[in-house]
PDB file of N, CA, C and O in Angstrom:
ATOM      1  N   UNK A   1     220.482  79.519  37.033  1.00  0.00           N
ATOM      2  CA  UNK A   1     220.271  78.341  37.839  1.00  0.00           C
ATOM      3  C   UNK A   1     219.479  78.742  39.073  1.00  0.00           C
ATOM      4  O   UNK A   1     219.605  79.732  39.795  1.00  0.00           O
ATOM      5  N   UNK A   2     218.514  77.579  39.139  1.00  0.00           N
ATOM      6  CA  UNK A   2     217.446  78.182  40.575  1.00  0.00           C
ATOM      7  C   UNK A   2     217.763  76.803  41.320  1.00  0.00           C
ATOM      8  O   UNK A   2     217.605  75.672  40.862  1.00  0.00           O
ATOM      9  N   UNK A   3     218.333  77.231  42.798  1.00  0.00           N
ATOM     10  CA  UNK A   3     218.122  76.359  43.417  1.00  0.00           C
ATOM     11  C   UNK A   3     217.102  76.442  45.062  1.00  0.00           C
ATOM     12  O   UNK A   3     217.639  77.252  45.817  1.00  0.00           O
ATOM     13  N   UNK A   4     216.547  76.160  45.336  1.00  0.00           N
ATOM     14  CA  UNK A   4     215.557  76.060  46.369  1.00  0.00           C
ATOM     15  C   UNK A   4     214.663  77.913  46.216  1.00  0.00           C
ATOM     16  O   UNK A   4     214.085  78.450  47.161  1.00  0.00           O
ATOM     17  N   UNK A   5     214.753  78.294  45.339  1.00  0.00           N
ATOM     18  CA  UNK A   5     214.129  79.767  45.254  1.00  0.00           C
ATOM     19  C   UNK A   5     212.523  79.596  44.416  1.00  0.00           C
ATOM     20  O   UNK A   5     212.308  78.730  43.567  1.00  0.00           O
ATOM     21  N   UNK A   6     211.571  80.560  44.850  1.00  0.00           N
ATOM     22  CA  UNK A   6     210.290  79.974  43.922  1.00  0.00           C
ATOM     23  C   UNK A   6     209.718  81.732  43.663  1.00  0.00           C
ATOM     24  O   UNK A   6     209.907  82.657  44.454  1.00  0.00           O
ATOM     25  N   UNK A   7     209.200  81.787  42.710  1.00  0.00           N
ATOM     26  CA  UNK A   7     208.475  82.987  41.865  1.00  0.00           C
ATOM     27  C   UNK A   7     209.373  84.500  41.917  1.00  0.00           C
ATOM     28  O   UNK A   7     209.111  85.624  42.343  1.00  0.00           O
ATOM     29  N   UNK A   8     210.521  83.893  41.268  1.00  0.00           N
ATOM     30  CA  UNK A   8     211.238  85.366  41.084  1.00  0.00           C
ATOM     31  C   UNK A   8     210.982  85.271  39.745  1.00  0.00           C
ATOM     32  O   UNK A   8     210.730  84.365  38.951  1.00  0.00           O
ATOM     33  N   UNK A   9     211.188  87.075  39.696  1.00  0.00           N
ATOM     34  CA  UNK A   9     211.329  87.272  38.151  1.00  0.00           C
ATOM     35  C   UNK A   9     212.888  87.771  38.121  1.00  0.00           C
ATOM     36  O   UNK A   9     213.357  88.538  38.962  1.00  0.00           O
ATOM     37  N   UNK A  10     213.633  87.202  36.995  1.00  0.00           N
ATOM     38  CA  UNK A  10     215.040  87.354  36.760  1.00  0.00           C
ATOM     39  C   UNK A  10     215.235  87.558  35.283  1.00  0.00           C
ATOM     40  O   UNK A  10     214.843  86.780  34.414  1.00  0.00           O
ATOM     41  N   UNK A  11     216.269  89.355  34.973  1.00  0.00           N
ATOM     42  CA  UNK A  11     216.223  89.535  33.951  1.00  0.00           C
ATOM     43  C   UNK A  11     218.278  89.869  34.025  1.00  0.00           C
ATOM     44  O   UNK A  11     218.981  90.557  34.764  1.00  0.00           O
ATOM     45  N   UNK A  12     218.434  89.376  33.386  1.00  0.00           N
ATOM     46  CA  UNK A  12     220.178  89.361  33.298  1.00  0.00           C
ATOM     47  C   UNK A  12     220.713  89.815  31.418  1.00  0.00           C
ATOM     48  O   UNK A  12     220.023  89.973  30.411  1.00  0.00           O
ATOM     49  N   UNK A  13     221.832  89.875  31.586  1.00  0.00           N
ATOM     50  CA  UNK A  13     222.522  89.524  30.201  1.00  0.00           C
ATOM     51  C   UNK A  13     222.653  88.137  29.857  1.00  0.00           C
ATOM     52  O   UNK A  13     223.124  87.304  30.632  1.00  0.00           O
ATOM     53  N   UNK A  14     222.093  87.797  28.293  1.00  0.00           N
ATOM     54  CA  UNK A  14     222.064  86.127  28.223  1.00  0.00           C
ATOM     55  C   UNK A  14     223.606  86.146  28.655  1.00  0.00           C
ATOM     56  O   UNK A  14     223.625  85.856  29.851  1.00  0.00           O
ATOM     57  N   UNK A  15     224.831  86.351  28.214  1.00  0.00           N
ATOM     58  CA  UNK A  15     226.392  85.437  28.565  1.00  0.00           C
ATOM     59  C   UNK A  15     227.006  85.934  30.155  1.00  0.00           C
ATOM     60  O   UNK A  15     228.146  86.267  30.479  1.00  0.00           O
ATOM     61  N   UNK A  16     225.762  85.828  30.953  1.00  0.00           N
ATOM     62  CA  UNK A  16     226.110  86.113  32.448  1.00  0.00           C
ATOM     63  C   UNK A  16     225.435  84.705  33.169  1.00  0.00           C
ATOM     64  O   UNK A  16     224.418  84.220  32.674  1.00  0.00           O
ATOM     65  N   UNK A  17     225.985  84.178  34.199  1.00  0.00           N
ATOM     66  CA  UNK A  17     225.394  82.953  34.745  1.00  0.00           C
ATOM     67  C   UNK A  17     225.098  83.549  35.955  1.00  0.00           C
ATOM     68  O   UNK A  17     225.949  84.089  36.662  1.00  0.00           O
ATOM     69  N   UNK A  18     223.283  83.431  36.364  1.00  0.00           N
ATOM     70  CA  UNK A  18     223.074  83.850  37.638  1.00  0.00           C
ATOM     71  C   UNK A  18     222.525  82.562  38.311  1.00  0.00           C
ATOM     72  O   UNK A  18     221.938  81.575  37.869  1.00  0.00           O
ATOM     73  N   UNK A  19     222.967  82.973  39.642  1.00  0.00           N
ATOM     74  CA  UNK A  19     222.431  81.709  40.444  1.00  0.00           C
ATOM     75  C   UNK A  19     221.543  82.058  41.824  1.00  0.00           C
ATOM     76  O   UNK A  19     221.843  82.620  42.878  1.00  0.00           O
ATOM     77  N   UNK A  20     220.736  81.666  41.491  1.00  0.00           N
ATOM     78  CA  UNK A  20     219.378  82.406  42.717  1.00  0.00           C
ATOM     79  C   UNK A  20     219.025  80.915  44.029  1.00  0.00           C
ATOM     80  O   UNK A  20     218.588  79.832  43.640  1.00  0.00           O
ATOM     81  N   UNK A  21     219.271  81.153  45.233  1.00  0.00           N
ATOM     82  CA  UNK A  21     218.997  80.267  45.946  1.00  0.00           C
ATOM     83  C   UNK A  21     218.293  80.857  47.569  1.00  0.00           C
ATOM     84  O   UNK A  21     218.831  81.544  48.438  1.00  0.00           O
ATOM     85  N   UNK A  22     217.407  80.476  47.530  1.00  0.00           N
ATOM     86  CA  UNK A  22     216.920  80.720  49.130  1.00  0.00           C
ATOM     87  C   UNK A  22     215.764  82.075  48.577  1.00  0.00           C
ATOM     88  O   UNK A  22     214.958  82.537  49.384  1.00  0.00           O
ATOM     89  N   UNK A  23     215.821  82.484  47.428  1.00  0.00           N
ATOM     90  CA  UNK A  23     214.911  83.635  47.310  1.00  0.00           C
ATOM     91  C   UNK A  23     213.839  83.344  47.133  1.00  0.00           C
ATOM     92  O   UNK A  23     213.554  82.385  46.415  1.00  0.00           O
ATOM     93  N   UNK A  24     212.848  84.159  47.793  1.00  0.00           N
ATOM     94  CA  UNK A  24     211.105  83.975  47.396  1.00  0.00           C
ATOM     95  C   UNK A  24     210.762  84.972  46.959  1.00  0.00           C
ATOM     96  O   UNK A  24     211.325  85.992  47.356  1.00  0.00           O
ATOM     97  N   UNK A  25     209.676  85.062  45.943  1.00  0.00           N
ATOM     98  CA  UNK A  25     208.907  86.085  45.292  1.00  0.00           C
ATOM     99  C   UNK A  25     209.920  87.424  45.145  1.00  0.00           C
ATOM    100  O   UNK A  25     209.413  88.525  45.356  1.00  0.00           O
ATOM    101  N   UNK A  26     211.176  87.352  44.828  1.00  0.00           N
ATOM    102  CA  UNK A  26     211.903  88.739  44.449  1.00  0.00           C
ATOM    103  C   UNK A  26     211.674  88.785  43.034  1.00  0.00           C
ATOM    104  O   UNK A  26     211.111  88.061  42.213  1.00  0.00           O
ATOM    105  N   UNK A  27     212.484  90.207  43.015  1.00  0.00           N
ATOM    106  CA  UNK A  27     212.443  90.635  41.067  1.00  0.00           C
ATOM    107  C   UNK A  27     214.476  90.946  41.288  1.00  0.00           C
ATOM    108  O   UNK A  27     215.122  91.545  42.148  1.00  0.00           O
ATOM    109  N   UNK A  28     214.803  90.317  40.249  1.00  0.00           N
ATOM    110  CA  UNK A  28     216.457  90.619  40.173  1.00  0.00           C
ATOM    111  C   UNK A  28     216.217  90.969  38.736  1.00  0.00           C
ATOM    112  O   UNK A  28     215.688  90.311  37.840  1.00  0.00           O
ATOM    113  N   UNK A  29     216.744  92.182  38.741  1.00  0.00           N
ATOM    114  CA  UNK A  29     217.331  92.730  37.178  1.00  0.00           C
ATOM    115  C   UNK A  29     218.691  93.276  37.275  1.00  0.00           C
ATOM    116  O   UNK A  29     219.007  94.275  37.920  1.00  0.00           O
ATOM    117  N   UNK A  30     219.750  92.262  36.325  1.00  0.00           N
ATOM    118  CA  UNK A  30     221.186  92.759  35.979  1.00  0.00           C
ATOM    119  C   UNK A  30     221.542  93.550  34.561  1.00  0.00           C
ATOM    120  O   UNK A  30     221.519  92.997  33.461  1.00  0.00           O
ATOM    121  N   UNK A  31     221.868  94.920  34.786  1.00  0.00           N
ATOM    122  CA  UNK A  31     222.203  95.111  33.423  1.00  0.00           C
ATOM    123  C   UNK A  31     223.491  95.920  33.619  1.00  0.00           C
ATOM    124  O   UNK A  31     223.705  96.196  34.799  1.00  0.00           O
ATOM    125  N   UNK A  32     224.598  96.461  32.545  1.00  0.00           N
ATOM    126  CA  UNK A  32     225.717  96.342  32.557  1.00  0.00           C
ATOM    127  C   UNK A  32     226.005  97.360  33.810  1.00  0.00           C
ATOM    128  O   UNK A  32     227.051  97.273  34.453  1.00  0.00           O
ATOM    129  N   UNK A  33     225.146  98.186  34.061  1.00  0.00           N
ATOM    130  CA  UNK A  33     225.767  99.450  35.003  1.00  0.00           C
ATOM    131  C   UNK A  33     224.708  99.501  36.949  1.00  0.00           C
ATOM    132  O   UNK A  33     224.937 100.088  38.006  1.00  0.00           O
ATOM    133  N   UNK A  34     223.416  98.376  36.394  1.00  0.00           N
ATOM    134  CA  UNK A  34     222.848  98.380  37.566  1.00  0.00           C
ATOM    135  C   UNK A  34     222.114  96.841  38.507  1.00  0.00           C
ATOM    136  O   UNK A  34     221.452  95.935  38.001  1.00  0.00           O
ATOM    137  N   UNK A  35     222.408  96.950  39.552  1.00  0.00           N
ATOM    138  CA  UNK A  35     221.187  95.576  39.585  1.00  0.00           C
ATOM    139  C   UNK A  35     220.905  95.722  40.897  1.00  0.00           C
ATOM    140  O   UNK A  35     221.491  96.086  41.916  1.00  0.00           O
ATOM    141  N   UNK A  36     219.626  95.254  40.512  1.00  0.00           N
ATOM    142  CA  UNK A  36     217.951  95.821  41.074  1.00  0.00           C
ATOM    143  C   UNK A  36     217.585  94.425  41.893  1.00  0.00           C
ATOM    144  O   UNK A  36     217.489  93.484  41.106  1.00  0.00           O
ATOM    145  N   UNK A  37     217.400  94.123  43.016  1.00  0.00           N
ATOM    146  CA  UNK A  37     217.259  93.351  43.649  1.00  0.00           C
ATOM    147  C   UNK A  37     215.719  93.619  44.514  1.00  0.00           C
ATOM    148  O   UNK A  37     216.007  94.216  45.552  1.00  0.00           O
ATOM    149  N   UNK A  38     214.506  93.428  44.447  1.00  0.00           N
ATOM    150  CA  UNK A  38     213.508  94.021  45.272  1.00  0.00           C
ATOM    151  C   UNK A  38     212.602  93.016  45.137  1.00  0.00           C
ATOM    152  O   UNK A  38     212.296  92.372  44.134  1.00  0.00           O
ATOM    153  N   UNK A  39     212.032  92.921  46.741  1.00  0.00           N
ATOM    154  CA  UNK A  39     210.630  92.095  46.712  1.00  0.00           C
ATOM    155  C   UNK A  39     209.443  92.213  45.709  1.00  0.00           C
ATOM    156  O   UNK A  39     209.227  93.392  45.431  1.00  0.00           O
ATOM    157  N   UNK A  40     208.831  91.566  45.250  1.00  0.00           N
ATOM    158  CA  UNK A  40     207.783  91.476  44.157  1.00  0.00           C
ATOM    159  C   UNK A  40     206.342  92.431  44.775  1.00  0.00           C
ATOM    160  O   UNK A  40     205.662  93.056  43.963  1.00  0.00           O
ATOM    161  N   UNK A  41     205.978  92.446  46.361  1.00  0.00           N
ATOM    162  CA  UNK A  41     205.315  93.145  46.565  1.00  0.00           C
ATOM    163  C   UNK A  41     205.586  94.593  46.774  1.00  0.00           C
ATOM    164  O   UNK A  41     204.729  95.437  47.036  1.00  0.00           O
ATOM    165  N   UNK A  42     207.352  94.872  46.579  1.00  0.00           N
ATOM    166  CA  UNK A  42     207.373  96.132  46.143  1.00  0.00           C
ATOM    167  C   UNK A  42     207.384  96.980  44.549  1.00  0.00           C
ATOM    168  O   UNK A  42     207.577  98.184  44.380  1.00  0.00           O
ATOM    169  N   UNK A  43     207.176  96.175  43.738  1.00  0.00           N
ATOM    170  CA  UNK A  43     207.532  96.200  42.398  1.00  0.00           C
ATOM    171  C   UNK A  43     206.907  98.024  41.738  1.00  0.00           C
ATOM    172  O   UNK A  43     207.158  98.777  40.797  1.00  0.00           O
ATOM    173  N   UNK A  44     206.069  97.994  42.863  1.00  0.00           N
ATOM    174  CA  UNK A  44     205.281  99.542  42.182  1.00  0.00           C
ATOM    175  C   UNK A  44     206.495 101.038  42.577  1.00  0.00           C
ATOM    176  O   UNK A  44     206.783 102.055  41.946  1.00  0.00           O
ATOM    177  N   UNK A  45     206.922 100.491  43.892  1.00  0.00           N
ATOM    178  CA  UNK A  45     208.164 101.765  44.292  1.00  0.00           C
ATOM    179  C   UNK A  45     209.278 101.831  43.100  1.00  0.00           C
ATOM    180  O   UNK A  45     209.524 102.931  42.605  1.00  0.00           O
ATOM    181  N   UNK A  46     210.017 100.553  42.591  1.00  0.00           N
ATOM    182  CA  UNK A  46     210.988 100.445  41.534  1.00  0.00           C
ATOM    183  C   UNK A  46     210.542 101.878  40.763  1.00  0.00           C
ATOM    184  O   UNK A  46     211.395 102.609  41.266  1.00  0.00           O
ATOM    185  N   UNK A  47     209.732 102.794  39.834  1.00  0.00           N
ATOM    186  CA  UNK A  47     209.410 104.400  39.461  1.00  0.00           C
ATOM    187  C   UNK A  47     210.327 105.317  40.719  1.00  0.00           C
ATOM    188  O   UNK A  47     211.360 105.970  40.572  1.00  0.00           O
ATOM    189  N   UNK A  48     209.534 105.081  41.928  1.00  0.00           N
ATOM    190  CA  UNK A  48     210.567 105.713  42.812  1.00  0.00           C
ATOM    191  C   UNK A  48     212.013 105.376  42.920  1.00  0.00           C
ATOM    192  O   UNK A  48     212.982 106.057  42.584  1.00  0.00           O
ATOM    193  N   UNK A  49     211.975 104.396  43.361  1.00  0.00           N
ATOM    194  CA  UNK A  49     213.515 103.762  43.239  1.00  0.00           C
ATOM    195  C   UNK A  49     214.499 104.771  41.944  1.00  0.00           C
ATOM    196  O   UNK A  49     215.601 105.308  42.052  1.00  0.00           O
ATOM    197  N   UNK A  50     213.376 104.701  40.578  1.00  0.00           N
ATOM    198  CA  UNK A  50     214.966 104.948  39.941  1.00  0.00           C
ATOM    199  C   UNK A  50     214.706 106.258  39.646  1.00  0.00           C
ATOM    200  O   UNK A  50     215.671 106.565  38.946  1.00  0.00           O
ATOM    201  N   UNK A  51     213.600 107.778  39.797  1.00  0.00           N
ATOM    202  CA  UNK A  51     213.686 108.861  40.561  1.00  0.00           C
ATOM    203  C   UNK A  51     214.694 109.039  41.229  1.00  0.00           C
ATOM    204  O   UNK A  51     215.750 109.547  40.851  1.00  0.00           O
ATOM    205  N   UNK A  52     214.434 108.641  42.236  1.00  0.00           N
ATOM    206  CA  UNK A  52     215.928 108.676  43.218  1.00  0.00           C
ATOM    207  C   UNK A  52     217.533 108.634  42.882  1.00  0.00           C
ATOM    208  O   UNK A  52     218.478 109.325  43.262  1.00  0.00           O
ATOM    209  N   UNK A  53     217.405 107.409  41.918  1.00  0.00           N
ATOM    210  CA  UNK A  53     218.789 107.208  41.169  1.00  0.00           C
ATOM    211  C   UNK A  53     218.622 108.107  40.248  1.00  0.00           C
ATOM    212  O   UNK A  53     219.704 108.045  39.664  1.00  0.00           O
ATOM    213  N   UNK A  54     217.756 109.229  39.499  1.00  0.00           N
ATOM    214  CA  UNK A  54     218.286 109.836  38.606  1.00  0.00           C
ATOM    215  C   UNK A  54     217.886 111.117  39.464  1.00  0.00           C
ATOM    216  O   UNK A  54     217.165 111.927  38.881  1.00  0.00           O
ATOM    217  N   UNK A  55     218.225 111.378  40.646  1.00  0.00           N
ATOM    218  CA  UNK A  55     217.997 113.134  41.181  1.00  0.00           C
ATOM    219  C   UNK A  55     219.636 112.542  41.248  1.00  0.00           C
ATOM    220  O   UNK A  55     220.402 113.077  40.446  1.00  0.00           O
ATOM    221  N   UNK A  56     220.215 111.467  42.160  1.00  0.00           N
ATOM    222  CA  UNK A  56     221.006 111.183  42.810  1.00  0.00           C
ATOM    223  C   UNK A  56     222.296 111.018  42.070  1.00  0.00           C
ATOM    224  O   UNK A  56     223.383 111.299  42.575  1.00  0.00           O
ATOM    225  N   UNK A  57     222.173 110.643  41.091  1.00  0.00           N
ATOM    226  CA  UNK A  57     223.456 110.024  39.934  1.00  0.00           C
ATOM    227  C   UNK A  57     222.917 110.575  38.523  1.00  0.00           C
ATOM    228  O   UNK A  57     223.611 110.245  37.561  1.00  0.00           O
ATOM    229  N   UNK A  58     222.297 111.009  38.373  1.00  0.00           N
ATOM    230  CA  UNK A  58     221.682 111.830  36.451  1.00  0.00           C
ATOM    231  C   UNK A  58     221.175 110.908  36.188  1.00  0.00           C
ATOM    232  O   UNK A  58     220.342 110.332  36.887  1.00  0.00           O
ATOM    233  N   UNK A  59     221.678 110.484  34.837  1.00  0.00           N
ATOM    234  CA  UNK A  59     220.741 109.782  33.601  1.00  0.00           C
ATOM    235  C   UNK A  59     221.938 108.791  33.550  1.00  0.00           C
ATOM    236  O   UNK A  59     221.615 107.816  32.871  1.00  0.00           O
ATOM    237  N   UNK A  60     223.264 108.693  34.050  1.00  0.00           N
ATOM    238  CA  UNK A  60     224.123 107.973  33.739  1.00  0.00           C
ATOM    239  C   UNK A  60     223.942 106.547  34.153  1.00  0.00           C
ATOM    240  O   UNK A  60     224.807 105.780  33.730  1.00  0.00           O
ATOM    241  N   UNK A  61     223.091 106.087  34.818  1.00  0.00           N
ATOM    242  CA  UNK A  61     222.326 104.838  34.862  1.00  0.00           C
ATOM    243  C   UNK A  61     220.804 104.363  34.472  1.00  0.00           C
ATOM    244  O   UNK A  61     220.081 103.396  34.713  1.00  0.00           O
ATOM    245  N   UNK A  62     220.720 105.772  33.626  1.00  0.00           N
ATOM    246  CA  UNK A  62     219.214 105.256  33.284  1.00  0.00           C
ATOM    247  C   UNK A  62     219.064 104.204  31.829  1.00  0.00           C
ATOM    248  O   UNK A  62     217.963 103.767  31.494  1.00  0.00           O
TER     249      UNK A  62
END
């Protein structure tokens, strides 16, 4: 459900109900062990981002 939010990209589990309001141009990705919340003009760091999560935590969230 989108309410007052415009050009996100949103990737979830289909039997999860997400509800996005007040957001502009983000990227939300939910999956069972992580979720990724980041502005769309950062979308190129997300490589870094999950570097980081795998020096930081292994592979156990990759």
């Amino acid at each position: 459900m989108v309410i007052d939010a415009t050009k996100c990209m949103v990737k979830a589990p289909n039997d999860k109900l997400v509800l996005l309001q007040g957001l502009d141009d983000m990227i939300v990705i939910d999956t069972t062990d992580v979720l990724l919340i980041c502005k769309k003009q950062n979308e190129q760091q997300i490589k870094e981002y999950v570097a980081e999560v795998k020096r930081h935590k292994g592979d156990k969230y990759m």
